[in-house]
MOPAC internal coordinates of N, CA, C and O (Angstrom, degrees):
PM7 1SCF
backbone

  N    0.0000 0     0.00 0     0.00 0    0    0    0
  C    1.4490 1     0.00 0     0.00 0    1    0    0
  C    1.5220 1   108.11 1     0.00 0    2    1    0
  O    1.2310 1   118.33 1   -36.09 1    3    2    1
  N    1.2395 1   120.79 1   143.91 1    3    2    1
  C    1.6678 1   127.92 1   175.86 1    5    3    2
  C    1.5639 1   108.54 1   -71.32 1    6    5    3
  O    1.2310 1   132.94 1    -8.45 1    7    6    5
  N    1.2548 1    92.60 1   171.55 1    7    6    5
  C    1.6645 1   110.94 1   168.77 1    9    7    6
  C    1.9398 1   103.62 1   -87.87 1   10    9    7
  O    1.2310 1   122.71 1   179.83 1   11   10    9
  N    1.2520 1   112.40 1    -0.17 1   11   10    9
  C    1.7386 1    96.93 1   173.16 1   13   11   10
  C    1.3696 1   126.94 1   -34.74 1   14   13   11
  O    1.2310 1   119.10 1   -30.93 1   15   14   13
  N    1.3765 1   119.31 1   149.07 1   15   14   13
  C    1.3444 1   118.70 1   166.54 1   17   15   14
  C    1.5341 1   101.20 1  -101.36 1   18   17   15
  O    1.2310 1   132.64 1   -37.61 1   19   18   17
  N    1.5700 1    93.18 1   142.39 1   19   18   17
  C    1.1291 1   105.19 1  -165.86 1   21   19   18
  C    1.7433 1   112.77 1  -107.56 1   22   21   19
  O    1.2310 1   125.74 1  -162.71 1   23   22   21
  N    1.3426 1   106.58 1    17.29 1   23   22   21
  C    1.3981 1   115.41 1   177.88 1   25   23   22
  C    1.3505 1    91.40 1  -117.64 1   26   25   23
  O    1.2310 1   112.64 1   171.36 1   27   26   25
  N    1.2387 1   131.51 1    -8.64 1   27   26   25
  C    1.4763 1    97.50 1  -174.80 1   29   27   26
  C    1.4679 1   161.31 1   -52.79 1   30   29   27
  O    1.2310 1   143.71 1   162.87 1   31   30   29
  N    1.4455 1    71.54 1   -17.13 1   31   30   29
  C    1.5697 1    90.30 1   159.61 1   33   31   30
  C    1.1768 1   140.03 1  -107.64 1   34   33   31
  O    1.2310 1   127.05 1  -154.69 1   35   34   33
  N    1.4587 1   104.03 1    25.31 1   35   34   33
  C    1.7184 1   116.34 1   172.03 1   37   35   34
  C    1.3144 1   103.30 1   -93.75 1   38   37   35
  O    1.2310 1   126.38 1   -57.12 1   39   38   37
  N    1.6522 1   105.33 1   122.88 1   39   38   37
  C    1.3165 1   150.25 1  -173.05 1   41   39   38
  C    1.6108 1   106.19 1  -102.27 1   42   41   39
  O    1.2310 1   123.58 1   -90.03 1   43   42   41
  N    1.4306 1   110.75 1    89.97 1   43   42   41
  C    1.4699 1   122.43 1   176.72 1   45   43   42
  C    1.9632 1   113.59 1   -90.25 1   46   45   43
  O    1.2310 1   118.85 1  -163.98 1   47   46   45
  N    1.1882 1   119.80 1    16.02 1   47   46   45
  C    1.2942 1   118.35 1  -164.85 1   49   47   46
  C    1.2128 1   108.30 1   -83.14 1   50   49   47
  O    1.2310 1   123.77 1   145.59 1   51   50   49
  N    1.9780 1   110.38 1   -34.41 1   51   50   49
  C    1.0771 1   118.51 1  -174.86 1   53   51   50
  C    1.7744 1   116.70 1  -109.09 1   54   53   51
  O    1.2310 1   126.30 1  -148.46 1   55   54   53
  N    1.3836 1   105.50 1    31.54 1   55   54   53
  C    1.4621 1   120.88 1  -172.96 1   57   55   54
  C    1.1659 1   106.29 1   -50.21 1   58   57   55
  O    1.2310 1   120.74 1   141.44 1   59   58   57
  N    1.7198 1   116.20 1   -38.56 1   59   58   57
  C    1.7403 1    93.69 1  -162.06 1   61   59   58
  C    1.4972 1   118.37 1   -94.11 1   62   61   59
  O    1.2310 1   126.98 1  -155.28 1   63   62   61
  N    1.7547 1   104.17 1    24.72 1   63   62   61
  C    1.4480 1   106.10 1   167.08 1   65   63   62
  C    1.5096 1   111.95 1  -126.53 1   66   65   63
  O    1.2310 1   118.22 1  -177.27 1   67   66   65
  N    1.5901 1   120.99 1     2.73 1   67   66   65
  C    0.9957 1   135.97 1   149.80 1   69   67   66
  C    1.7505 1   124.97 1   -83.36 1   70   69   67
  O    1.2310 1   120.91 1   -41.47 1   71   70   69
  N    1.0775 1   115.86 1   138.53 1   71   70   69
  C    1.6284 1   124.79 1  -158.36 1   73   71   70
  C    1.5907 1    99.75 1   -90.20 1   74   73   71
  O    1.2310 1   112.48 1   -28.74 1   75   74   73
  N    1.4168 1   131.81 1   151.26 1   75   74   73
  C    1.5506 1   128.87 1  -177.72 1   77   75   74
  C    1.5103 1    92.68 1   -73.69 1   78   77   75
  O    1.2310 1   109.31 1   152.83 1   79   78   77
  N    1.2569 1   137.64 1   -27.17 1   79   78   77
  C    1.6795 1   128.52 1   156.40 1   81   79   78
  C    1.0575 1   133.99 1   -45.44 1   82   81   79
  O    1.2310 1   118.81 1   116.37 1   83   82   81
  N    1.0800 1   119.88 1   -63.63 1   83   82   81
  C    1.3373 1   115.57 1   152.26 1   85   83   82
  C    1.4373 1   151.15 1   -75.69 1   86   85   83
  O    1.2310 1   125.68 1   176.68 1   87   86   85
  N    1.5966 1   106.69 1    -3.32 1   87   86   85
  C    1.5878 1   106.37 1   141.83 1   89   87   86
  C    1.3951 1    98.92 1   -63.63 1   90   89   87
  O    1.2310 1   111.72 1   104.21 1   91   90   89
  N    1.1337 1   133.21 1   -75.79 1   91   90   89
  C    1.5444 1   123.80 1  -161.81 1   93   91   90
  C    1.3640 1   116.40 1   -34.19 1   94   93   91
  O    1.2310 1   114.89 1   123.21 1   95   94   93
  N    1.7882 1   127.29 1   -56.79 1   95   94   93
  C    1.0748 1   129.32 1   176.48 1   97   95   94
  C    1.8140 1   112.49 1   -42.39 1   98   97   95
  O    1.2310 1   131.02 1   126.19 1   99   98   97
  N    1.4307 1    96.33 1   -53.81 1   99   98   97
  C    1.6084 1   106.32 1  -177.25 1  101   99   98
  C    1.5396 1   108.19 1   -47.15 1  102  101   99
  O    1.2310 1   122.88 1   140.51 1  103  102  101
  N    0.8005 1   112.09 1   -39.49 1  103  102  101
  C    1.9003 1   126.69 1  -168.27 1  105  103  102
  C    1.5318 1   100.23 1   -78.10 1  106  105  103
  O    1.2310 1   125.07 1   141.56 1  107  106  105
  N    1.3898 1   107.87 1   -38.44 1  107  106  105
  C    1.7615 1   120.37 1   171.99 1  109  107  106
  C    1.4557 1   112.86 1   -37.05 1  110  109  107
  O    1.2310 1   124.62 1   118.16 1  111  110  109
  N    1.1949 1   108.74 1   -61.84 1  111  110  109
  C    1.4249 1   141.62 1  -171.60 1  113  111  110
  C    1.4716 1    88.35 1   -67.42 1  114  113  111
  O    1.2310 1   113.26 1    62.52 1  115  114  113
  N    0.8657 1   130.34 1  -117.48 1  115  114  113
  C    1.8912 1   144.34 1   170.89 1  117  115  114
  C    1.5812 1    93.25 1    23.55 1  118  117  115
  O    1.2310 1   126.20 1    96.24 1  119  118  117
  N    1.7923 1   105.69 1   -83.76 1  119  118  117
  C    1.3544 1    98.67 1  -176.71 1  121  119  118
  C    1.0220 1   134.53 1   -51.67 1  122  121  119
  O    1.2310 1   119.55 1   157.89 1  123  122  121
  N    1.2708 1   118.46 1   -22.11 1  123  122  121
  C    2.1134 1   127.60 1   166.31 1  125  123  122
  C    1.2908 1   124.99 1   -37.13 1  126  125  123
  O    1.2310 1   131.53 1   119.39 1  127  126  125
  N    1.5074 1    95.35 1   -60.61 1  127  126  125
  C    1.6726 1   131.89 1   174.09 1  129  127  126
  C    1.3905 1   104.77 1   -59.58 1  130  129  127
  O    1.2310 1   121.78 1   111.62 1  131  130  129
  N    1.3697 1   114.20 1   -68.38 1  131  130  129
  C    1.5636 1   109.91 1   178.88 1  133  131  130
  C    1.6746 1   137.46 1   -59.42 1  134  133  131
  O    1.2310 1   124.94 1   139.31 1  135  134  133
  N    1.2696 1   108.13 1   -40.69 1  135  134  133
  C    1.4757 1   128.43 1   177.35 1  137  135  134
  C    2.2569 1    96.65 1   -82.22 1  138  137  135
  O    1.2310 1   127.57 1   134.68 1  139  138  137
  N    1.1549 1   103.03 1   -45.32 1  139  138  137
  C    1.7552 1    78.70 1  -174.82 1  141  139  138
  C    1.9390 1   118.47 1   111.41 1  142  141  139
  O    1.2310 1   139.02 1   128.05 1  143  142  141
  N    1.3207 1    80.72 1   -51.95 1  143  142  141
  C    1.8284 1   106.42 1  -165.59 1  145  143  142
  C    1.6333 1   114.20 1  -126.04 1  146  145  143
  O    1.2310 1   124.03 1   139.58 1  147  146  145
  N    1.2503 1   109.87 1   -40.42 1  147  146  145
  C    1.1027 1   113.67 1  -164.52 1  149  147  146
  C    1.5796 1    97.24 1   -94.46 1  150  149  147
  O    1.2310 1   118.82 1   -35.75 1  151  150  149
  N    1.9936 1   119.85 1   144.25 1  151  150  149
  C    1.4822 1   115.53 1   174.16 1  153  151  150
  C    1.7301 1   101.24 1  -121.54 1  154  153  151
  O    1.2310 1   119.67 1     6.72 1  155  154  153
  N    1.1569 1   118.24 1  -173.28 1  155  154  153
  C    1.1578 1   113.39 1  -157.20 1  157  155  154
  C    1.6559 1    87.44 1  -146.70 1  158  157  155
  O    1.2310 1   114.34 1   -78.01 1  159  158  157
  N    1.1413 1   128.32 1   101.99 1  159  158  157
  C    1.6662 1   127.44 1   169.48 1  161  159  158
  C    1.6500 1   129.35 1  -103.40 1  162  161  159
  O    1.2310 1   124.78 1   -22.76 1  163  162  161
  N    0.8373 1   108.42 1   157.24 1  163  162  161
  C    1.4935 1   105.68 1  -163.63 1  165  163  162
  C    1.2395 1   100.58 1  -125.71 1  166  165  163
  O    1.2310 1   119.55 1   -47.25 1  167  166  165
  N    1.1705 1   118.46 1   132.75 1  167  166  165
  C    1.8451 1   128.61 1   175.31 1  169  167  166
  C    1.5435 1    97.39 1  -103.63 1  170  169  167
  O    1.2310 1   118.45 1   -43.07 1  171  170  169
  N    1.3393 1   120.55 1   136.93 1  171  170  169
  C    1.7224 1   130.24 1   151.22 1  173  171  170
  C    1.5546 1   115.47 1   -90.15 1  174  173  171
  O    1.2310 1   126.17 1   -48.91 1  175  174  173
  N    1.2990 1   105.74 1   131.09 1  175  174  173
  C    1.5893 1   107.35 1   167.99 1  177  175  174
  C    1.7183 1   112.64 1  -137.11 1  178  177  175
  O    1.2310 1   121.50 1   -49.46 1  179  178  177
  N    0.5743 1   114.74 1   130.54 1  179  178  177
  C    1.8360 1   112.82 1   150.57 1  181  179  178
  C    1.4005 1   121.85 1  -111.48 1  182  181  179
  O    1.2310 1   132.33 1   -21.22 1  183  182  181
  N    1.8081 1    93.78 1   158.78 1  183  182  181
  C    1.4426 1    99.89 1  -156.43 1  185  183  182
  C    1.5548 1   107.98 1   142.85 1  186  185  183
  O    1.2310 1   117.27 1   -13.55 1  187  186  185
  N    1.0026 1   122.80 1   166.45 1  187  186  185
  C    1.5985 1   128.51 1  -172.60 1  189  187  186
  C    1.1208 1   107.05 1   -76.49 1  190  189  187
  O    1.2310 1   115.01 1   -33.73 1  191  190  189
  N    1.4447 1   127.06 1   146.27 1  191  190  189
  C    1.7047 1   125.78 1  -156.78 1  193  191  190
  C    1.7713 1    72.89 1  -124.42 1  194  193  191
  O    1.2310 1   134.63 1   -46.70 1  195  194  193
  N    1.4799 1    89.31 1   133.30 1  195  194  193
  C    1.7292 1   116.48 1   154.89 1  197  195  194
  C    1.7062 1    91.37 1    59.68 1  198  197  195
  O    1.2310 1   125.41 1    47.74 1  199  198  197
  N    1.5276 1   107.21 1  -132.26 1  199  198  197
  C    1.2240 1   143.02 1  -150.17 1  201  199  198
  C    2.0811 1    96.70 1  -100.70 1  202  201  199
  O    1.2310 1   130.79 1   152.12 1  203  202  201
  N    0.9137 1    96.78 1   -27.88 1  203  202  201
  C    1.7115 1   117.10 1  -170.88 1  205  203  202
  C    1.5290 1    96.03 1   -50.11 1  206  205  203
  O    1.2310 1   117.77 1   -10.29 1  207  206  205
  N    1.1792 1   121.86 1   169.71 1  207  206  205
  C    1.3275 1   128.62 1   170.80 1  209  207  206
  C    1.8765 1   105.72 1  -141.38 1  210  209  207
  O    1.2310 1   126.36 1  -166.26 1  211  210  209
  N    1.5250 1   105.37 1    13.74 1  211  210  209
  C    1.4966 1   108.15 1   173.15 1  213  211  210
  C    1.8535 1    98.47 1   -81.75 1  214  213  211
  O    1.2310 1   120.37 1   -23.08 1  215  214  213
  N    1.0792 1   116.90 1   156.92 1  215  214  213
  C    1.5827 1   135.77 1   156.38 1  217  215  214
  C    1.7320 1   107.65 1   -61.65 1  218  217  215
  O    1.2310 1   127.76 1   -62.68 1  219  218  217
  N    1.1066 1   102.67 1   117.32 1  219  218  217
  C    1.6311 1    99.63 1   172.67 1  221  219  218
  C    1.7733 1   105.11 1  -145.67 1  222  221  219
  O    1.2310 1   128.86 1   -27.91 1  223  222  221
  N    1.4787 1   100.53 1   152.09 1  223  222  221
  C    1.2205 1   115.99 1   170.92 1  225  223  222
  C    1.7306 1   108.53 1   -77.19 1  226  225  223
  O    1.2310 1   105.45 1   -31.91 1  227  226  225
  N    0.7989 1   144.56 1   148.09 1  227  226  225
  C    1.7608 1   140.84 1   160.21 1  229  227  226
  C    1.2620 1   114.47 1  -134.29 1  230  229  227
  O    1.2310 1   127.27 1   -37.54 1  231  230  229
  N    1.3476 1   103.61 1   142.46 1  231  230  229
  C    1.8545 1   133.31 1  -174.73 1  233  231  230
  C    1.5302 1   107.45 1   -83.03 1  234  233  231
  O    1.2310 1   100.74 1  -117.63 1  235  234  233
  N    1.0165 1   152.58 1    62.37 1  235  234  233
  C    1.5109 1   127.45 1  -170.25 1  237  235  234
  C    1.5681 1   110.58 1   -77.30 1  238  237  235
  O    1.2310 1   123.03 1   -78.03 1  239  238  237
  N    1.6050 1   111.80 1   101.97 1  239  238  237
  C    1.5817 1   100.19 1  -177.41 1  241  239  238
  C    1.5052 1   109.17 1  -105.61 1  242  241  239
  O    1.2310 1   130.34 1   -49.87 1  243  242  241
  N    1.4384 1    97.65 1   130.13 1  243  242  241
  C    1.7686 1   108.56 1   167.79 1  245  243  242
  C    1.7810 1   104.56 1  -110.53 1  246  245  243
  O    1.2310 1   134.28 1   -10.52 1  247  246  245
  N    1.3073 1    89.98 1   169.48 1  247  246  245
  C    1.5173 1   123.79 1   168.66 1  249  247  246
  C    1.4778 1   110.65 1  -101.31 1  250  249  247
  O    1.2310 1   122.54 1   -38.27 1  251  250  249
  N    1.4075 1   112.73 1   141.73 1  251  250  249
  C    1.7929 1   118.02 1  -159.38 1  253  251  250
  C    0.8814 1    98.88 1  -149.55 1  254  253  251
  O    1.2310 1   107.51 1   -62.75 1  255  254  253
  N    1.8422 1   140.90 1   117.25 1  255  254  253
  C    0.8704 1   174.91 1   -75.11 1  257  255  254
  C    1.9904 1   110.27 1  -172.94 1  258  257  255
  O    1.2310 1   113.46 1  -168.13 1  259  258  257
  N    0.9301 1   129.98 1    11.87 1  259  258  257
  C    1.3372 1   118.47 1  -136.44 1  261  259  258
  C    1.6429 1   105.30 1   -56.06 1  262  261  259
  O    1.2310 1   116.34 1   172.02 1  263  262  261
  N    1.2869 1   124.57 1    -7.98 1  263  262  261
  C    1.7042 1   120.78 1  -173.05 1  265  263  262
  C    1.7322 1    89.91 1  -101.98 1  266  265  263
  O    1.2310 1   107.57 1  -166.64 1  267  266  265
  N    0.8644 1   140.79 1    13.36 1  267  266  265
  C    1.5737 1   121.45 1   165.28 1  269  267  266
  C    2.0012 1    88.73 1  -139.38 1  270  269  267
  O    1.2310 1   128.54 1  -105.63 1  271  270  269
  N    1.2596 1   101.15 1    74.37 1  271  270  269
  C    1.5559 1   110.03 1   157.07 1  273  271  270
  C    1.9050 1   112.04 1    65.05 1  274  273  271
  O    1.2310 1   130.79 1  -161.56 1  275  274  273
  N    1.5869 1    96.79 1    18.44 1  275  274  273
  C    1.6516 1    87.14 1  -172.14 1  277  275  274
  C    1.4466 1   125.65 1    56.30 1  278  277  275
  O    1.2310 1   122.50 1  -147.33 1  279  278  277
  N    1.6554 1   112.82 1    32.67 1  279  278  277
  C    1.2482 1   134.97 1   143.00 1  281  279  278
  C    1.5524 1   115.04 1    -3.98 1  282  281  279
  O    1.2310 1   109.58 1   -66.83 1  283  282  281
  N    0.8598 1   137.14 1   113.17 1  283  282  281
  C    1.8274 1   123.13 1  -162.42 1  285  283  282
  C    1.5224 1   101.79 1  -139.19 1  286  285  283
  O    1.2310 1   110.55 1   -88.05 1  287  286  285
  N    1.6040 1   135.36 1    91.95 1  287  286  285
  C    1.1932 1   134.60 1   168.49 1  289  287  286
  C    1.4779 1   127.95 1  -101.03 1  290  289  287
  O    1.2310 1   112.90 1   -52.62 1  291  290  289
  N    1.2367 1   131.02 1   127.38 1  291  290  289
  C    1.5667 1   130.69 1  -174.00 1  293  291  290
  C    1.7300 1    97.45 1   -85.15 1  294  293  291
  O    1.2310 1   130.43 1   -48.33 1  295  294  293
  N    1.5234 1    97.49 1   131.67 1  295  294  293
  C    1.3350 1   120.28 1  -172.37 1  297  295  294
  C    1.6684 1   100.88 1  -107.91 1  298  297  295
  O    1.2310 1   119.96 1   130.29 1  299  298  297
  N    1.3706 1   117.68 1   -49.71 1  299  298  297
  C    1.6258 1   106.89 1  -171.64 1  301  299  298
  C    1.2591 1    96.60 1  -162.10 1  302  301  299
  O    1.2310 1   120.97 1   -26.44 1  303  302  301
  N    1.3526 1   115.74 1   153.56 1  303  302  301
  C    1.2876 1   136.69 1   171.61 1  305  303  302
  C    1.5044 1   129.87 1  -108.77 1  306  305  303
  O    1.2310 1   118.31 1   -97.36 1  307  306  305
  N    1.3969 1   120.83 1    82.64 1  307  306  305
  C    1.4626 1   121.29 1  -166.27 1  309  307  306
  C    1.3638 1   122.08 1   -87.02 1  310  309  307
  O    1.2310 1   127.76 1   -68.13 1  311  310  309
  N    1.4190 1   102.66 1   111.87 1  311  310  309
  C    1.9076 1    91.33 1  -168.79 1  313  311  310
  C    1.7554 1   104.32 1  -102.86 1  314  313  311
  O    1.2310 1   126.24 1   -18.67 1  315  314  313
  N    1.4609 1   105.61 1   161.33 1  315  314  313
  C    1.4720 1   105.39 1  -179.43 1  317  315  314
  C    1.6459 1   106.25 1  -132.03 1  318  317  315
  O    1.2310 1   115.23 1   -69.21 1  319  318  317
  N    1.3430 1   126.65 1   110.79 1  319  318  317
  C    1.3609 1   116.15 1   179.15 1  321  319  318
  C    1.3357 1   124.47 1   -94.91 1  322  321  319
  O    1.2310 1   130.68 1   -22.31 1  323  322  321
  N    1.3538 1    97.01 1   157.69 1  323  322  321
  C    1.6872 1   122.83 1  -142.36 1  325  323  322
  C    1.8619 1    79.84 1   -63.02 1  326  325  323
  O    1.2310 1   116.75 1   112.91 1  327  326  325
  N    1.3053 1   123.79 1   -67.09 1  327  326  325
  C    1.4303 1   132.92 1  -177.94 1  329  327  326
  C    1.7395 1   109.62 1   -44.07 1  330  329  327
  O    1.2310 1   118.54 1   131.16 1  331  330  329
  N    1.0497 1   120.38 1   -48.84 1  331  330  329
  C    1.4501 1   115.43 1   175.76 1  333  331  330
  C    1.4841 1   122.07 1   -44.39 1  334  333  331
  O    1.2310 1   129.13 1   130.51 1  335  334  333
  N    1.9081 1   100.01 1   -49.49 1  335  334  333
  C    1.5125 1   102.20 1  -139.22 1  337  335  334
  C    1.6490 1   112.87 1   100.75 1  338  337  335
  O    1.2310 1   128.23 1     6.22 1  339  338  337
  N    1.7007 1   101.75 1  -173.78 1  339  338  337
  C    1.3238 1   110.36 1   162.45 1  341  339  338
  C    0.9785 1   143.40 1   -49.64 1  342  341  339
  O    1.2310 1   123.56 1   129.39 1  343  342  341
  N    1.4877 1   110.78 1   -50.61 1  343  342  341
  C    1.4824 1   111.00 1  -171.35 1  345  343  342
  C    1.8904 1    91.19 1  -137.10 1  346  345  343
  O    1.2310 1   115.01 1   -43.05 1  347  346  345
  N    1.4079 1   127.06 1   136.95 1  347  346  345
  C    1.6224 1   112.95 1    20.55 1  349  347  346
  C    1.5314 1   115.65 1  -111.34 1  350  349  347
  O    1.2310 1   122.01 1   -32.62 1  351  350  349
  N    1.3434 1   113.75 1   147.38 1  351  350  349
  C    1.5214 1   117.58 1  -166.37 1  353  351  350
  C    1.5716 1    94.72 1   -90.47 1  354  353  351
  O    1.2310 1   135.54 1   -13.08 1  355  354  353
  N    1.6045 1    87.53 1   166.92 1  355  354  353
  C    1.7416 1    92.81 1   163.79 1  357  355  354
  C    1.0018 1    99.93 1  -118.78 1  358  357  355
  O    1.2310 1   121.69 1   -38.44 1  359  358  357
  N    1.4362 1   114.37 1   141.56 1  359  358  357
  C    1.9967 1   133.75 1  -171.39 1  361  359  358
  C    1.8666 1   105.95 1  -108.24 1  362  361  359
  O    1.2310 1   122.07 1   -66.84 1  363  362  361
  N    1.3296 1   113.64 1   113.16 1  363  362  361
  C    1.4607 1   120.11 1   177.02 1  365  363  362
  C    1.4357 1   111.18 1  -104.31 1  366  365  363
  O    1.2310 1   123.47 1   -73.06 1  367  366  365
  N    1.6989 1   110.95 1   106.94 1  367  366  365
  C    1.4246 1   106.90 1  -159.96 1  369  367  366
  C    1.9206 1   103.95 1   -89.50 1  370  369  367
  O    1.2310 1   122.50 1   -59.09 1  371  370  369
  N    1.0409 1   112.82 1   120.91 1  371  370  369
  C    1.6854 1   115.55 1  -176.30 1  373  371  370
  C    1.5181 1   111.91 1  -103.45 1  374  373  371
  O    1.2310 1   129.68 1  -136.26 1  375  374  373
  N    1.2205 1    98.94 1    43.74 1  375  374  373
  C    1.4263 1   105.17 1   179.05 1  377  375  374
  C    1.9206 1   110.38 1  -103.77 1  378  377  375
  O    1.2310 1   136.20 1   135.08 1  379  378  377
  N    1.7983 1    86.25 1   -44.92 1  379  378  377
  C    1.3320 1    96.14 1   174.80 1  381  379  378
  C    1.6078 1   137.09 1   -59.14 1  382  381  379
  O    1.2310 1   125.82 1   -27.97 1  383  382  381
  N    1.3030 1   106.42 1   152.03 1  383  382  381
  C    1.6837 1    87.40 1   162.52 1  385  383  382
  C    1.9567 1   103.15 1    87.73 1  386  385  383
  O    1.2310 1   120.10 1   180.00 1  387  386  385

């Protein structure tokens, strides 16, 4: 596998008419193409994120493996609240730790 970046082509200029879903989806796609093997899926939920008591939509994105048994790891958790709008999300990185 290369050293590519695999965001490079995420285009934030026009974020606030693009949805945090569909950057993600877009990036979905990207990583497919780029990685080969590895897919990138996105779960939707609503419901109260964490400790919060705002209404939020949430992204749960993993990495999926499908040639070593559909390997399935959660990478980040992007929530969007109902009071905000779109942007700005909060990003829960599950890499750490």
């Amino acid at each position: 596998m290369s050293n590519k970046n695999l965001f490079e082509k995420l285009n934030l200029t026009g974020a606030k008419s693009t949805s945090a879903l569909e950057l993600l989806k877009e990036q979905a796609r990207n990583f497919k193409v780029s990685t080969e093997i590895l897919e990138m899926n996105i779960v939707v939920n609503s419901g109260y994120f964490e400790n919060n008591l705002e209404k939020a939509l949430t992204f749960a994105v993993y990495i999926n493996a499908p040639e070593v048994g559909n390997y399935r790891r959660k990478i980040l958790t992007v929530a969007e609240f109902e009071s905000r709008g779109e942007f700005p999300v909060d990003i829960v990185n599950h890499l750490e730790g």
